[in-house]
Residue, then its C-alpha position, 0 to 999 in steps of 0.5 A: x423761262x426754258x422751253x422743252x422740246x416736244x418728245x420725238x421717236x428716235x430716227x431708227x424707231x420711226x415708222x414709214x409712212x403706210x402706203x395707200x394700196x391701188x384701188x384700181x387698174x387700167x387694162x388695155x382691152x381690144x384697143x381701149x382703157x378698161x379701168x378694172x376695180x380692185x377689192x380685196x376681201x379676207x375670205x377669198x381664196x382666190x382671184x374673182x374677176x366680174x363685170x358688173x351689167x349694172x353699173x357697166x365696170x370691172x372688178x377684181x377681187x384679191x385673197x388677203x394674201x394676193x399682190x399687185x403683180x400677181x393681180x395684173x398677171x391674173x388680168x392679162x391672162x383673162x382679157x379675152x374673157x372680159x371682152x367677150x362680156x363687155x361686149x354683151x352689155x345690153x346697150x345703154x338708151x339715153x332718154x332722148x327723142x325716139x328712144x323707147x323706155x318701159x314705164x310698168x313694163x310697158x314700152x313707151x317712146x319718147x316724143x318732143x313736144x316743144x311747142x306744147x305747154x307743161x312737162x312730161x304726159x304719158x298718151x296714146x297714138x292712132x296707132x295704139x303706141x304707148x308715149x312719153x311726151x315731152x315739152x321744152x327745149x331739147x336740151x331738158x328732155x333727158x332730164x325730165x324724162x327722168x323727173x317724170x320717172x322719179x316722181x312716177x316711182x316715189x307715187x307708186x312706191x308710196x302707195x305700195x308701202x303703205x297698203x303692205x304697211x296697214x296689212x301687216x300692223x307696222x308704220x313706216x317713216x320716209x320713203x328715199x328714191x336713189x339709183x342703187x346697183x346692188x340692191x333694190x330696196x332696204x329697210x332701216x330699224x327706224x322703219x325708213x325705206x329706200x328703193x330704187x326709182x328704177x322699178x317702176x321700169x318693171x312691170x307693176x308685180x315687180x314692184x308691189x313685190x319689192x315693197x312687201x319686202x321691204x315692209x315685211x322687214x318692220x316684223x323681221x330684220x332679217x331673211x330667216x323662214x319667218x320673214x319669207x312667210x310675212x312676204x308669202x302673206x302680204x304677195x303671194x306671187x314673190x317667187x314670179x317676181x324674184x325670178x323676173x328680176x333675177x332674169x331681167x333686173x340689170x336691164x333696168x340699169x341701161x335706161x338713162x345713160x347714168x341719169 
């Protein structure tokens, strides 16, 4: 029995292998490795450089056209710019002992109470101070912490959703928590809603807004004058609650230290 070779491509008609483009780039700024994002987006006509408060990092985005040699000139050129607004990201608080956090936008300071039984409770003290107390050892707290916090956002979120949900006429399905920087919330053609647990560090207004949003999308998936007039129907006060979070919203991204 004769075996055939499998067919190969010629050695002159072979293609090289493509290469992988760089997704990154590590830029020394005042004396430290900042490592700066590269995307390259095919309607941009220039070089755009960010830094984002949110999730703390640098990005660049290239024109189709643009090179690595011309995306590292653009850098170095700029290192001073990108100093100056990475050194006035709010600072991060770690949920630790001392530290003070918002719970529905108000302070609240972190207390451990090790000799305690159970988990997390808000209280007050004698002087009028608002309290996140802890039990446990010392090496749980930032965890619980955000349990806590987690919790607190899916009951009020919950219940934000279905009140706006009943005032509009549509169901929803499940209700998802994650720590999103790019969106506060999001609604699938299934009606499944998604949030980010970190709104229940604004104040309460905040919140209730970004569940009309999202409920008003089970009527319309879009953000056309329809969909504003849902909104406007189920909270009228949107436009205070945009305008907080367009001014505070990325402050909300400090608290936790990555949590």
């Amino acid at each position: 029995m004769l075996f055939r070779r499998p067919p190969t491509l010629p050695l002159e008609k072979r293609q090289p292998p493509a290469r992988r483009e760089a997704t990154s780039l590590a830029l020394r700024v005042d004396g430290s490795e900042v490592i700066v994002a590269l995307r390259r987006d095919a309607r941009a006509r220039r070089y755009t450089l960010r830094v984002r408060a949110a999730t703390r990092d640098v990005v660049l985005t290239l024109p189709a056209r643009g090179s690595l040699k011309e995306a590292t000139a653009f850098l170095e050129r700029h290192t001073g710019w990108i100093a100056v607004r990475l050194a006035q990201l709010p600072v991060v608080v770690a949920f630790e002992a001392g530290a003070t956090v918002p719970l529905r936008g108000t302070p609240h300071r972190i207390v451990h109470r090790p000799g305690m039984r159970g988990t997390v409770w808000t209280e007050t003290d004698a002087q009028g101070e608002a309290l996140i107390c802890v039990a446990g050892e010392a090496a749980h707290l930032a965890r619980r912490v955000a349990d806590f916090l987690k919790r607190e956002a899916r009951r009020d979120l919950t219940e934000a959703s279905r009140r706006h949900a009943a005032a509009l006429g549509v169901t929803i399905s499940r209700i998802t928590l994650r720590d999103t920087a790019s969106r506060w919330g999001s609604c699938s053609s299934t009606g499944a809603l998604s949030y980010s647990w970190r709104l229940i560090l604004a104040p309460p207004e905040v919140l209730d807004y970004l569940a009309a949003h999202e409920v008003a999308h089970r009527r319309e998936m879009n953000h056309g004058p329809r969909f504003w007039a849902t909104v406007d129907r189920l909270f009228p006060g949107r436009r205070e609650a945009e305008a907080w979070l367009k001014r505070r919203g990325a402050e909300l991204h400090r608290f936790g230290g990555g949590e």
